[in-house]
C-alpha positions as CSV (number, residue, x, y, z in Angstrom):
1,X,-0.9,-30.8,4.6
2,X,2.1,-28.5,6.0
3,X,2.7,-25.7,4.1
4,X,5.7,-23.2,4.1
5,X,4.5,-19.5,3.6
6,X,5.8,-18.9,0.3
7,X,4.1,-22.1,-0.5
8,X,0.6,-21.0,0.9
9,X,0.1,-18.0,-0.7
10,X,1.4,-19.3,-4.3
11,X,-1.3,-21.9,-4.2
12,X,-3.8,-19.5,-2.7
13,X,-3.2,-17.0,-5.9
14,X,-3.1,-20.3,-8.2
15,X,-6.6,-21.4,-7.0
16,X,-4.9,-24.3,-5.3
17,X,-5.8,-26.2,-2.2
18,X,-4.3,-24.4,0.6
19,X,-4.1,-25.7,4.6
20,X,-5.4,-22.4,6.2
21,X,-5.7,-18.7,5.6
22,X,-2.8,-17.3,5.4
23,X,-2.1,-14.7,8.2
24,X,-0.6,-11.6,7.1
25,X,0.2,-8.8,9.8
26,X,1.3,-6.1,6.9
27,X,5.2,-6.4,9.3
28,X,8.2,-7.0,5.8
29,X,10.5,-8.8,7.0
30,X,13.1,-6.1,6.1
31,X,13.2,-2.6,7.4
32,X,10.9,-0.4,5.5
33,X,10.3,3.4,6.8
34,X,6.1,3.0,6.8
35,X,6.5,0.7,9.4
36,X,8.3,0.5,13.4
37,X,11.8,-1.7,12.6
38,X,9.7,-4.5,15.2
39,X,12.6,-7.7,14.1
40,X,15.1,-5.1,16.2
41,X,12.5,-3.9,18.9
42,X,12.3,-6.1,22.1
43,X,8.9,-5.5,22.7
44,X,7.8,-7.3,19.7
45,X,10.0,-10.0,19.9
46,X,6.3,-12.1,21.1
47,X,4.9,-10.8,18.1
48,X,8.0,-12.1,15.5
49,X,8.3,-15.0,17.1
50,X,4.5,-15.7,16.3
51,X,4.6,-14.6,12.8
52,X,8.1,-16.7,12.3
53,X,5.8,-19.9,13.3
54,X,2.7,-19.0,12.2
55,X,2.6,-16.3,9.6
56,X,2.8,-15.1,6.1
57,X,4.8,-12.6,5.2
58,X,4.8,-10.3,1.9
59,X,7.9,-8.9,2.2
60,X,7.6,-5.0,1.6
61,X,10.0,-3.4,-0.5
62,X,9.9,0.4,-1.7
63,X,13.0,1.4,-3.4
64,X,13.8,5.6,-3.6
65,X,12.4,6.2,-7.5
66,X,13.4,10.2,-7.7
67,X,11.1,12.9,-7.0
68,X,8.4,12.3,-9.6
69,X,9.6,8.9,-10.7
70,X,12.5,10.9,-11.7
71,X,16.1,10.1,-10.6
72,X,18.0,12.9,-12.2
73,X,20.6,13.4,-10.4
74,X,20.3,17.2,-10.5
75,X,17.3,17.2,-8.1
76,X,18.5,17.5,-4.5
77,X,16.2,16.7,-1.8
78,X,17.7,17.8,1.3
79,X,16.0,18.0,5.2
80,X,14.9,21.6,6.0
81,X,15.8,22.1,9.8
82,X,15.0,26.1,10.3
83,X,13.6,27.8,13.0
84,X,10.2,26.9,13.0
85,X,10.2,24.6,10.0
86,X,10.7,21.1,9.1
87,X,10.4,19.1,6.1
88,X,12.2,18.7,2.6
89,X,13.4,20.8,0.1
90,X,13.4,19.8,-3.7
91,X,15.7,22.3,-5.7
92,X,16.8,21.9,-10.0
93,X,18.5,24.6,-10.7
94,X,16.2,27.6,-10.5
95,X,13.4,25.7,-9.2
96,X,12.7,25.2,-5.2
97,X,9.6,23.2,-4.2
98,X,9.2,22.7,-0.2
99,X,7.2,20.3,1.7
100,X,7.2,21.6,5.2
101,X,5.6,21.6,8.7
102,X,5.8,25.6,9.7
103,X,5.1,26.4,13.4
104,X,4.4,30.5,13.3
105,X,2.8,33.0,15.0
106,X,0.8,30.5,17.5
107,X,-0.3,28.1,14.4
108,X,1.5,25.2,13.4
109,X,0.3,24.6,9.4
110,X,1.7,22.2,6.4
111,X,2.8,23.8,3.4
112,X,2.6,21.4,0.5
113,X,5.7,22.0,-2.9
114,X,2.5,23.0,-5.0
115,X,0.0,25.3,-4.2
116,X,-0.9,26.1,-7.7
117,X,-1.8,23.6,-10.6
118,X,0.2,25.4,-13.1
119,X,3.3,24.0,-11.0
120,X,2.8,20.8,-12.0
121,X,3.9,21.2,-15.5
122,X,7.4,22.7,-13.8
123,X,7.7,19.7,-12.1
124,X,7.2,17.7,-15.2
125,X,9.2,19.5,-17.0
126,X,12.4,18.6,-15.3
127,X,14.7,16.7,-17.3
128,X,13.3,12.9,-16.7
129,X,15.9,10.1,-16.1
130,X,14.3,7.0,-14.7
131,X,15.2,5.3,-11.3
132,X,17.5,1.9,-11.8
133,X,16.3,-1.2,-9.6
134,X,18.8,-2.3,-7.3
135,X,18.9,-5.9,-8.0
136,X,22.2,-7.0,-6.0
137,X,20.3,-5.7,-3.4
138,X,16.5,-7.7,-3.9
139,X,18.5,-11.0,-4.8
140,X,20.1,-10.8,-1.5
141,X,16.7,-10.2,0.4
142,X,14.6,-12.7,-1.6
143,X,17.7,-15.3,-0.7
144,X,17.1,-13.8,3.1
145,X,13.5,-14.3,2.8
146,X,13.5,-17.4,1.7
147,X,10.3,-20.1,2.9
148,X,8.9,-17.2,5.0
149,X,6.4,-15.5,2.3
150,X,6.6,-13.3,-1.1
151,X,9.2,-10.6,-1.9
152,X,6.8,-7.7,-2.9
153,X,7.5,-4.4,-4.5
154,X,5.6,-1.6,-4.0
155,X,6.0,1.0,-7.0
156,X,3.1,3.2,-6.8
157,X,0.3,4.4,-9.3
158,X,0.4,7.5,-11.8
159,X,-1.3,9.4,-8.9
160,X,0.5,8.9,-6.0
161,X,3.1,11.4,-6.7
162,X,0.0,14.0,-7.7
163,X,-1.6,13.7,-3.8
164,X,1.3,13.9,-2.6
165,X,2.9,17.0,-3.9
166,X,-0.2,19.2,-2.9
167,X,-2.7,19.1,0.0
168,X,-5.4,16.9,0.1
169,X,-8.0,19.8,-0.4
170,X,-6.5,21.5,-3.2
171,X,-6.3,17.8,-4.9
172,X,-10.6,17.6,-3.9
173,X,-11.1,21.0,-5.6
174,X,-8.6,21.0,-8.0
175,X,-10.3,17.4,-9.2
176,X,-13.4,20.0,-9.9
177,X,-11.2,23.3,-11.3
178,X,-8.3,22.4,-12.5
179,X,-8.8,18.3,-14.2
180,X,-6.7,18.9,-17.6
181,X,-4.4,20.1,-15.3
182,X,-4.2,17.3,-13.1
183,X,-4.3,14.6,-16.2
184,X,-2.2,16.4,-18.0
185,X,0.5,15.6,-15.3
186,X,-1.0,12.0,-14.0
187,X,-0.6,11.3,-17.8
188,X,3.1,11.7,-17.7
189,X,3.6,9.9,-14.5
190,X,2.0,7.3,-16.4
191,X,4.5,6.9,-18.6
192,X,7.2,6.7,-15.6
193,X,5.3,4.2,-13.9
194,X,5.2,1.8,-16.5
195,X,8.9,2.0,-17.2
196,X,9.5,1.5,-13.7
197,X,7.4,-1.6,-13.3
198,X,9.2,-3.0,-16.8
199,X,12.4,-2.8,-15.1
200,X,11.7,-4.6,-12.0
201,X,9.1,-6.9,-13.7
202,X,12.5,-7.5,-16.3
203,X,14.6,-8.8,-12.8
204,X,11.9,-11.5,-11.9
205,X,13.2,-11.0,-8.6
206,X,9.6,-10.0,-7.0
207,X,6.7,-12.2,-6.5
208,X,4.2,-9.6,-6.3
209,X,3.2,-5.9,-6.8
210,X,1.3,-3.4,-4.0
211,X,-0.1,-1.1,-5.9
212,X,-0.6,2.0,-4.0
213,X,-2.4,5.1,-5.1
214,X,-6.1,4.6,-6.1
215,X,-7.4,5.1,-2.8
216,X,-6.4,8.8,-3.3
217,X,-9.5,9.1,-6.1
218,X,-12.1,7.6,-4.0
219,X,-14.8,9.0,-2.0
220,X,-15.9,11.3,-0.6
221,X,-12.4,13.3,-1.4
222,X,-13.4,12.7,-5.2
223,X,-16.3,12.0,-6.9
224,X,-17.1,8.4,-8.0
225,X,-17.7,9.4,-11.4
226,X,-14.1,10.3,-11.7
227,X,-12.5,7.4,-10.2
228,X,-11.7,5.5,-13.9
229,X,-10.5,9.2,-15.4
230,X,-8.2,9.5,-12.7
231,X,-7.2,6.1,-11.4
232,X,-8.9,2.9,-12.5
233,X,-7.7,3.8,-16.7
234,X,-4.2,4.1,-15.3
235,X,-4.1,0.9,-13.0
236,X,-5.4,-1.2,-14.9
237,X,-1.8,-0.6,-17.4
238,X,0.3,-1.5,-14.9
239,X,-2.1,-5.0,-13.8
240,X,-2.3,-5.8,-17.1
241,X,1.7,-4.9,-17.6
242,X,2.7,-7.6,-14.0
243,X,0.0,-10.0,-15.6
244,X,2.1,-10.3,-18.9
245,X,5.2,-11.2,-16.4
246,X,3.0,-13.7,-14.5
247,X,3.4,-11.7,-11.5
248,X,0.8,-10.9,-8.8
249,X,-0.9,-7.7,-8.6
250,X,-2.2,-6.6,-5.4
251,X,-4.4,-3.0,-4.8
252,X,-4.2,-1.3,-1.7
253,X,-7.3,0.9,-0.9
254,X,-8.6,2.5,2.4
255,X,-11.8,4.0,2.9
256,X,-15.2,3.9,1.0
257,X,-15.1,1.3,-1.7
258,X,-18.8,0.8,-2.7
259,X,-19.3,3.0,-5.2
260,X,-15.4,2.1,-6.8
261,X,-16.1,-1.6,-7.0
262,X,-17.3,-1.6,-10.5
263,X,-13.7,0.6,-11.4
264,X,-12.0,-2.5,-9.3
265,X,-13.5,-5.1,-11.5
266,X,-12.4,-4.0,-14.8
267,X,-9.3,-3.2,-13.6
268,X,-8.9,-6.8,-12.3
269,X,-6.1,-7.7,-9.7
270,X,-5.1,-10.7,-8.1
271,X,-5.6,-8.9,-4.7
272,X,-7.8,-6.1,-2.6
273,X,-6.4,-4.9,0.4
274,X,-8.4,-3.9,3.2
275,X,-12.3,-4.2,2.2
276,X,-12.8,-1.6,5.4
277,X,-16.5,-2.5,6.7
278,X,-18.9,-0.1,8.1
279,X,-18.5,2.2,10.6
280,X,-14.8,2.7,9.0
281,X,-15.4,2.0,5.6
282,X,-18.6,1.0,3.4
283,X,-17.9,-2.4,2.3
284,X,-18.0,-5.7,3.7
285,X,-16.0,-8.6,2.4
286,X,-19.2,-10.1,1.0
287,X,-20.3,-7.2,-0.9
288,X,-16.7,-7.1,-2.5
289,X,-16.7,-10.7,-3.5
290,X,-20.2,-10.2,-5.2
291,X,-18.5,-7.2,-6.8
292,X,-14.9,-8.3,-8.2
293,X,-16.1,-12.4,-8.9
294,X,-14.3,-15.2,-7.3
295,X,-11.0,-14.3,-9.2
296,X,-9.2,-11.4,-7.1
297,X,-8.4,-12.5,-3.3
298,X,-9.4,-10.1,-0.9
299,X,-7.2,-9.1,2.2
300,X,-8.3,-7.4,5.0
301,X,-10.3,-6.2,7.4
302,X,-9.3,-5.8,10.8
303,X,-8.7,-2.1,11.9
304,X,-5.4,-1.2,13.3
305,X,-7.2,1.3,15.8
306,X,-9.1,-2.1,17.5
307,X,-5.4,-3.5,17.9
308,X,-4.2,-0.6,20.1
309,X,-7.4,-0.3,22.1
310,X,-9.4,-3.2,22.3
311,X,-9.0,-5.9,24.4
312,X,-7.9,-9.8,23.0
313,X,-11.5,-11.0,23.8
314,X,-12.9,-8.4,21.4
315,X,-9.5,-9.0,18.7
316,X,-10.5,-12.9,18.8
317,X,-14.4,-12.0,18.2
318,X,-13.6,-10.0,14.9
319,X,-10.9,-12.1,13.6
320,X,-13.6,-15.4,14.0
321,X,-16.4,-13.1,12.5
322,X,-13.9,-11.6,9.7
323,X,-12.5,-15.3,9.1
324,X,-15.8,-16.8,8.9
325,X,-17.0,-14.2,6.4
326,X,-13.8,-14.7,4.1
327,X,-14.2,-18.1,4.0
328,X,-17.3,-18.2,3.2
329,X,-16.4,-15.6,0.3
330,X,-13.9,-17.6,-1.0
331,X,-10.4,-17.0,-1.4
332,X,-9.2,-14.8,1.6
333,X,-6.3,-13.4,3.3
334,X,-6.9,-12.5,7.6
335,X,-4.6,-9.2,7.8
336,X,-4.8,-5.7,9.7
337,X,-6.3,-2.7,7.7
338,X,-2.4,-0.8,8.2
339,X,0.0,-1.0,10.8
340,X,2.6,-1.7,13.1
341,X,3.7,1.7,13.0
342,X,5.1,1.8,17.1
343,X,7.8,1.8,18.2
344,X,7.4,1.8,21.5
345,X,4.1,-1.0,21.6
346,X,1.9,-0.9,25.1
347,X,1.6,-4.6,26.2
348,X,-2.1,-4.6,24.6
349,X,-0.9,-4.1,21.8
350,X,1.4,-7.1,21.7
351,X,-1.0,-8.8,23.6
352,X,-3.7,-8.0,20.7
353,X,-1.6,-8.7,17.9
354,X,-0.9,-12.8,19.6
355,X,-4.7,-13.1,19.7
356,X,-5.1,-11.7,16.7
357,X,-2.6,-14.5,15.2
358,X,-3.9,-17.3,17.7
359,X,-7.9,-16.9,16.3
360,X,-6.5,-16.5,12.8
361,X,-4.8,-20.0,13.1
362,X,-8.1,-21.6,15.5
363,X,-10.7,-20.2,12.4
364,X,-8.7,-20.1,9.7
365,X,-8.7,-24.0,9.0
366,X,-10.1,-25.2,5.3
Protein backbone atom coordinates (compact mmCIF):
# COMPACT_ATOMS: atom_id res chain seq x y z
CA UNK A 1 0.00 0.00 0.00
CA UNK A 2 1.54 3.48 -1.45
CA UNK A 3 0.71 6.25 0.51
CA UNK A 4 1.00 10.03 -0.30
CA UNK A 5 2.29 12.04 2.89
CA UNK A 6 -0.72 13.83 3.62
CA UNK A 7 -2.27 10.46 3.46
CA UNK A 8 0.13 8.76 6.01
CA UNK A 9 -0.04 10.87 8.61
CA UNK A 10 -4.04 11.33 8.48
CA UNK A 11 -4.36 7.62 8.96
CA UNK A 12 -1.52 7.46 11.48
CA UNK A 13 -3.57 10.16 13.78
CA UNK A 14 -6.96 8.22 12.80
CA UNK A 15 -5.45 4.91 14.19
CA UNK A 16 -5.47 3.64 10.69
CA UNK A 17 -3.15 1.18 9.00
CA UNK A 18 -0.35 3.08 7.69
CA UNK A 19 2.69 1.61 5.18
CA UNK A 20 5.69 3.04 7.30
CA UNK A 21 6.69 5.59 9.82
CA UNK A 22 6.37 8.58 8.53
CA UNK A 23 9.73 10.58 8.37
CA UNK A 24 9.61 13.98 9.47
CA UNK A 25 12.84 16.11 9.35
CA UNK A 26 11.08 19.37 11.22
CA UNK A 27 12.24 21.34 7.30
CA UNK A 28 8.19 23.32 6.25
CA UNK A 29 8.06 23.36 3.09
CA UNK A 30 7.69 27.23 3.10
CA UNK A 31 10.13 29.67 4.45
CA UNK A 32 9.80 30.11 8.12
CA UNK A 33 12.58 32.26 10.12
CA UNK A 34 13.36 29.21 12.89
CA UNK A 35 14.72 27.36 10.29
CA UNK A 36 17.85 27.78 7.16
CA UNK A 37 15.48 28.67 3.80
CA UNK A 38 17.22 24.79 2.69
CA UNK A 39 14.33 24.56 -0.75
CA UNK A 40 16.73 27.79 -1.99
CA UNK A 41 20.18 26.53 -0.58
CA UNK A 42 22.20 24.30 -2.94
CA UNK A 43 23.79 22.45 -0.47
CA UNK A 44 20.56 20.84 0.55
CA UNK A 45 19.29 20.24 -2.63
CA UNK A 46 20.41 16.05 -1.61
CA UNK A 47 18.48 16.58 1.34
CA UNK A 48 14.98 18.04 -0.45
CA UNK A 49 15.22 15.88 -2.97
CA UNK A 50 15.11 12.97 -0.33
CA UNK A 51 12.34 14.38 1.66
CA UNK A 52 10.32 15.14 -1.82
CA UNK A 53 10.50 11.16 -2.33
CA UNK A 54 10.58 9.95 0.85
CA UNK A 55 9.28 12.21 3.52
CA UNK A 56 6.57 13.76 5.46
CA UNK A 57 6.21 17.07 5.81
CA UNK A 58 4.17 19.27 8.46
CA UNK A 59 4.30 22.31 6.92
CA UNK A 60 5.27 25.07 9.54
CA UNK A 61 3.48 28.12 9.57
CA UNK A 62 3.89 31.06 12.27
CA UNK A 63 2.08 34.13 11.31
CA UNK A 64 3.30 37.75 13.22
CA UNK A 65 0.39 37.89 16.10
CA UNK A 66 1.43 41.47 17.74
CA UNK A 67 3.64 41.88 20.58
CA UNK A 68 1.68 40.00 23.32
CA UNK A 69 -0.78 38.49 21.02
CA UNK A 70 -1.61 41.96 20.45
CA UNK A 71 -1.79 43.67 16.94
CA UNK A 72 -2.53 47.21 17.79
CA UNK A 73 -1.36 49.02 15.50
CA UNK A 74 0.14 51.65 17.83
CA UNK A 75 2.90 49.34 19.02
CA UNK A 76 6.00 49.80 16.80
CA UNK A 77 8.60 47.24 16.82
CA UNK A 78 11.46 48.56 15.12
CA UNK A 79 15.42 47.04 14.80
CA UNK A 80 17.74 48.90 17.28
CA UNK A 81 21.21 49.21 15.33
CA UNK A 82 23.36 51.61 17.85
CA UNK A 83 26.70 51.48 18.73
CA UNK A 84 27.14 48.66 20.68
CA UNK A 85 23.60 47.40 20.62
CA UNK A 86 21.35 45.27 18.70
CA UNK A 87 17.93 44.01 19.07
CA UNK A 88 14.18 45.42 19.03
CA UNK A 89 12.48 48.11 20.41
CA UNK A 90 8.74 47.95 21.44
CA UNK A 91 7.33 51.64 21.96
CA UNK A 92 3.19 52.70 22.80
CA UNK A 93 3.12 55.95 23.37
CA UNK A 94 4.99 56.60 26.61
CA UNK A 95 6.06 53.20 26.97
CA UNK A 96 9.65 51.76 25.54
CA UNK A 97 10.46 48.06 26.24
CA UNK A 98 13.90 46.82 24.62
CA UNK A 99 15.12 43.47 23.85
CA UNK A 100 18.79 43.94 23.13
CA UNK A 101 22.26 42.30 22.80
CA UNK A 102 24.69 45.29 24.52
CA UNK A 103 28.40 44.86 23.88
CA UNK A 104 30.10 47.42 26.76
CA UNK A 105 32.89 47.93 28.50
CA UNK A 106 34.66 44.48 27.54
CA UNK A 107 31.26 42.39 28.30
CA UNK A 108 28.82 41.53 25.80
CA UNK A 109 25.30 40.88 27.99
CA UNK A 110 21.30 40.51 26.94
CA UNK A 111 19.04 42.85 28.23
CA UNK A 112 15.51 41.41 28.28
CA UNK A 113 12.06 44.36 27.84
CA UNK A 114 11.24 43.38 31.61
CA UNK A 115 13.35 43.28 34.27
CA UNK A 116 10.80 43.75 36.85
CA UNK A 117 7.45 41.80 37.28
CA UNK A 118 5.45 44.81 37.90
CA UNK A 119 6.05 45.51 33.99
CA UNK A 120 4.07 42.92 33.02
CA UNK A 121 0.90 44.52 33.96
CA UNK A 122 2.10 47.67 31.52
CA UNK A 123 2.48 45.40 28.97
CA UNK A 124 -0.93 44.06 29.55
CA UNK A 125 -2.32 47.02 29.79
CA UNK A 126 -1.95 48.16 26.28
CA UNK A 127 -4.90 48.58 24.46
CA UNK A 128 -5.50 44.76 23.05
CA UNK A 129 -6.69 44.34 19.42
CA UNK A 130 -6.26 40.75 18.23
CA UNK A 131 -4.05 39.58 15.20
CA UNK A 132 -6.31 38.70 11.90
CA UNK A 133 -5.20 35.26 10.16
CA UNK A 134 -4.15 35.78 6.79
CA UNK A 135 -6.18 33.23 4.98
CA UNK A 136 -5.55 34.32 1.12
CA UNK A 137 -2.35 33.67 2.09
CA UNK A 138 -2.68 29.77 3.93
CA UNK A 139 -5.14 28.81 1.07
CA UNK A 140 -2.49 29.46 -1.38
CA UNK A 141 0.21 27.44 0.66
CA UNK A 142 -2.06 24.52 1.57
CA UNK A 143 -2.99 24.51 -2.48
CA UNK A 144 1.11 24.60 -2.79
CA UNK A 145 1.47 21.93 -0.32
CA UNK A 146 -0.63 19.78 -1.64
CA UNK A 147 0.08 15.53 -1.33
CA UNK A 148 3.40 16.42 0.42
CA UNK A 149 2.18 16.41 4.25
CA UNK A 150 -0.05 18.67 6.80
CA UNK A 151 -0.36 22.53 6.74
CA UNK A 152 0.42 23.23 10.57
CA UNK A 153 0.08 26.33 12.52
CA UNK A 154 2.03 27.12 15.28
CA UNK A 155 0.22 29.67 17.65
CA UNK A 156 1.96 29.38 20.89
CA UNK A 157 0.79 28.79 24.59
CA UNK A 158 -0.29 31.55 27.33
CA UNK A 159 3.38 31.39 28.34
CA UNK A 160 5.44 31.79 25.60
CA UNK A 161 5.14 35.49 25.39
CA UNK A 162 5.97 35.51 29.47
CA UNK A 163 9.74 33.61 28.82
CA UNK A 164 10.17 35.49 26.31
CA UNK A 165 9.83 39.03 27.46
CA UNK A 166 12.31 38.48 30.53
CA UNK A 167 15.43 36.29 31.06
CA UNK A 168 15.28 32.91 31.72
CA UNK A 169 16.52 33.44 35.40
CA UNK A 170 14.35 36.09 36.39
CA UNK A 171 11.35 33.76 34.95
CA UNK A 172 13.09 30.61 37.48
CA UNK A 173 13.02 33.00 40.46
CA UNK A 174 10.27 35.02 39.71
CA UNK A 175 8.21 31.38 39.37
CA UNK A 176 9.33 31.40 43.33
CA UNK A 177 8.84 35.45 44.18
CA UNK A 178 6.78 36.90 42.14
CA UNK A 179 3.80 33.82 40.88
CA UNK A 180 0.46 36.15 41.10
CA UNK A 181 2.43 38.22 39.17
CA UNK A 182 3.39 35.95 36.60
CA UNK A 183 -0.52 34.33 36.44
CA UNK A 184 -1.85 37.38 36.69
CA UNK A 185 -0.36 38.10 33.20
CA UNK A 186 -0.24 34.26 31.70
CA UNK A 187 -4.06 34.57 32.61
CA UNK A 188 -4.59 37.29 30.18
CA UNK A 189 -2.52 35.85 27.41
CA UNK A 190 -4.85 33.14 27.99
CA UNK A 191 -7.56 34.82 26.85
CA UNK A 192 -5.50 36.01 23.57
CA UNK A 193 -4.56 32.67 22.82
CA UNK A 194 -7.79 31.20 22.70
CA UNK A 195 -9.13 33.84 20.39
CA UNK A 196 -6.38 33.37 18.20
CA UNK A 197 -6.74 29.66 17.78
CA UNK A 198 -10.76 30.36 17.17
CA UNK A 199 -9.89 32.37 14.37
CA UNK A 200 -7.65 30.12 12.49
CA UNK A 201 -9.49 26.96 13.80
CA UNK A 202 -12.78 29.07 12.11
CA UNK A 203 -10.62 29.02 8.39
CA UNK A 204 -10.28 25.12 8.46
CA UNK A 205 -7.37 25.85 6.47
CA UNK A 206 -4.76 24.01 8.92
CA UNK A 207 -4.51 20.32 9.59
CA UNK A 208 -2.72 20.65 12.71
CA UNK A 209 -1.56 22.76 15.78
CA UNK A 210 2.32 22.92 17.27
CA UNK A 211 1.80 23.98 20.41
CA UNK A 212 4.80 25.64 21.71
CA UNK A 213 5.42 26.90 25.18
CA UNK A 214 5.14 24.27 27.95
CA UNK A 215 8.59 23.28 27.83
CA UNK A 216 9.36 26.72 29.36
CA UNK A 217 7.68 25.42 32.88
CA UNK A 218 9.60 22.19 33.06
CA UNK A 219 12.51 21.19 34.99
CA UNK A 220 14.89 21.92 36.42
CA UNK A 221 14.11 25.83 35.35
CA UNK A 222 10.74 25.28 37.36
CA UNK A 223 9.59 23.12 39.71
CA UNK A 224 7.44 20.17 38.73
CA UNK A 225 4.88 20.96 41.13
CA UNK A 226 4.14 24.09 39.22
CA UNK A 227 4.01 22.72 35.82
CA UNK A 228 -0.18 22.41 35.74
CA UNK A 229 -0.38 26.10 37.53
CA UNK A 230 1.60 27.53 34.94
CA UNK A 231 1.20 25.47 31.76
CA UNK A 232 -0.54 22.17 31.71
CA UNK A 233 -4.31 24.22 33.09
CA UNK A 234 -3.70 26.56 30.21
CA UNK A 235 -2.91 23.88 27.35
CA UNK A 236 -5.08 21.79 27.86
CA UNK A 237 -7.86 24.94 26.71
CA UNK A 238 -6.48 25.30 23.60
CA UNK A 239 -6.35 20.96 22.92
CA UNK A 240 -9.54 20.74 23.98
CA UNK A 241 -10.56 24.12 21.88
CA UNK A 242 -8.55 22.21 18.13
CA UNK A 243 -10.29 18.93 19.43
CA UNK A 244 -13.81 20.59 19.18
CA UNK A 245 -12.61 21.59 15.35
CA UNK A 246 -11.44 18.06 14.76
CA UNK A 247 -8.05 19.34 14.34
CA UNK A 248 -4.72 17.81 15.49
CA UNK A 249 -3.01 19.00 18.39
CA UNK A 250 0.66 18.50 18.67
CA UNK A 251 3.03 19.61 22.02
CA UNK A 252 6.48 20.49 21.48
CA UNK A 253 8.72 19.95 24.59
CA UNK A 254 12.53 19.82 24.99
CA UNK A 255 14.34 18.73 27.97
CA UNK A 256 13.36 16.75 31.13
CA UNK A 257 9.91 15.26 30.77
CA UNK A 258 9.59 12.56 33.55
CA UNK A 259 8.30 14.21 36.18
CA UNK A 260 5.67 16.37 33.51
CA UNK A 261 4.26 13.21 32.06
CA UNK A 262 1.36 12.96 34.35
CA UNK A 263 0.57 17.12 33.39
CA UNK A 264 0.97 15.60 29.58
CA UNK A 265 -1.66 13.08 30.15
CA UNK A 266 -4.51 15.10 31.35
CA UNK A 267 -3.84 17.55 29.08
CA UNK A 268 -4.11 14.93 26.25
CA UNK A 269 -2.76 15.73 22.57
CA UNK A 270 -2.64 13.94 19.58
CA UNK A 271 1.14 14.47 19.48
CA UNK A 272 4.57 14.73 21.81
CA UNK A 273 7.45 16.14 20.15
CA UNK A 274 10.80 15.10 20.95
CA UNK A 275 10.70 12.45 24.06
CA UNK A 276 14.63 13.59 24.55
CA UNK A 277 16.29 10.27 26.09
CA UNK A 278 18.98 10.28 28.55
CA UNK A 279 22.00 11.86 28.60
CA UNK A 280 19.95 14.85 26.85
CA UNK A 281 16.76 14.44 28.29
CA UNK A 282 15.11 11.94 30.96
CA UNK A 283 12.73 10.12 29.01
CA UNK A 284 12.69 7.38 26.59
CA UNK A 285 9.94 6.76 24.15
CA UNK A 286 8.84 3.75 26.26
CA UNK A 287 8.50 5.43 29.44
CA UNK A 288 6.36 8.13 27.54
CA UNK A 289 4.04 5.60 25.97
CA UNK A 290 3.52 3.99 29.47
CA UNK A 291 2.82 7.49 30.64
CA UNK A 292 0.34 9.30 28.00
CA UNK A 293 -1.59 5.56 26.81
CA UNK A 294 -1.66 4.39 23.34
CA UNK A 295 -3.71 7.57 22.27
CA UNK A 296 -1.11 10.60 21.70
CA UNK A 297 1.64 9.75 18.87
CA UNK A 298 4.98 10.48 19.94
CA UNK A 299 7.59 12.27 17.66
CA UNK A 300 11.02 12.33 18.24
CA UNK A 301 14.06 11.53 19.32
CA UNK A 302 17.06 12.00 17.45
CA UNK A 303 19.28 14.91 18.56
CA UNK A 304 20.17 17.61 16.09
CA UNK A 305 23.79 17.88 17.72
CA UNK A 306 24.42 13.85 16.50
CA UNK A 307 23.43 15.17 12.90
CA UNK A 308 26.23 17.80 12.73
CA UNK A 309 28.87 15.60 14.36
CA UNK A 310 28.37 12.08 14.08
CA UNK A 311 29.14 10.02 11.43
CA UNK A 312 26.15 8.17 9.06
CA UNK A 313 27.23 4.75 10.60
CA UNK A 314 26.39 6.10 14.06
CA UNK A 315 22.97 8.29 12.41
CA UNK A 316 21.74 4.73 10.96
CA UNK A 317 22.42 2.96 14.49
CA UNK A 318 20.13 5.43 16.41
CA UNK A 319 17.53 5.90 13.85
CA UNK A 320 17.25 1.60 13.77
CA UNK A 321 17.36 1.72 17.71
CA UNK A 322 14.90 4.83 17.95
CA UNK A 323 12.64 3.08 15.12
CA UNK A 324 12.58 -0.14 16.69
CA UNK A 325 11.63 1.42 20.08
CA UNK A 326 8.68 3.47 18.51
CA UNK A 327 7.36 0.69 16.98
CA UNK A 328 7.33 -1.34 19.37
CA UNK A 329 5.53 1.62 21.38
CA UNK A 330 3.03 2.00 19.06
CA UNK A 331 2.08 4.84 17.03
CA UNK A 332 5.33 6.81 16.16
CA UNK A 333 6.75 9.47 14.11
CA UNK A 334 11.08 9.15 13.28
CA UNK A 335 12.01 13.04 13.35
CA UNK A 336 15.15 15.18 14.70
CA UNK A 337 14.82 16.69 18.20
CA UNK A 338 15.09 20.62 16.30
CA UNK A 339 16.83 21.68 13.38
CA UNK A 340 18.00 22.49 10.23
CA UNK A 341 19.00 25.74 11.36
CA UNK A 342 22.41 26.16 8.62
CA UNK A 343 22.77 27.73 6.21
CA UNK A 344 25.81 27.00 5.09
CA UNK A 345 25.56 22.75 5.88
CA UNK A 346 29.21 20.83 6.08
CA UNK A 347 28.87 17.78 3.78
CA UNK A 348 28.27 15.56 7.06
CA UNK A 349 25.70 17.14 7.69
CA UNK A 350 23.93 16.49 4.44
CA UNK A 351 25.52 13.34 4.43
CA UNK A 352 23.83 12.53 8.03
CA UNK A 353 20.58 13.86 7.33
CA UNK A 354 20.37 11.08 3.77
CA UNK A 355 21.23 8.28 6.27
CA UNK A 356 19.15 9.52 8.63
CA UNK A 357 16.21 9.31 5.93
CA UNK A 358 17.66 6.04 4.22
CA UNK A 359 17.42 3.92 7.93
CA UNK A 360 14.10 5.64 8.60
CA UNK A 361 12.72 4.11 5.28
CA UNK A 362 15.00 0.45 5.78
CA UNK A 363 13.34 0.21 9.75
CA UNK A 364 10.52 1.98 9.47
CA UNK A 365 8.30 -0.75 7.57
CA UNK A 366 4.92 -2.04 9.53
Amino acid sequence: MELTSRQRLLRLWSGQEIDRVPIWLLAPYHRLEYYADIYNIPAYRPVTEAIERYCDTMDRRRPDMGFCYNANPDIIRTPIEEPGKTGTRVTYRDLTFEKAVVKEHGRTTVRFYVDDPDDLEKVADIPYVPHCPDAERLRREKEELGERGLLMMDLGDPLEPLYHLCSAEDFSMWTLTDLDSLLRFTDIMAERVLEVYRRYLELDLADAYFIVGAEFAGPPLVSPSLFNTLSSRYVKQVVDLIHQYGKIAIIHYHGNLARVLEGFREVNPDGLHTIEAPPVGDCTITQAREALGPHTVLIGNIQYDDLDRRTPEEIQRMVRDAVEEGKRAGRFILSPTAGPYCAEPSPQLIQNYLAFIEAGIRYGRL
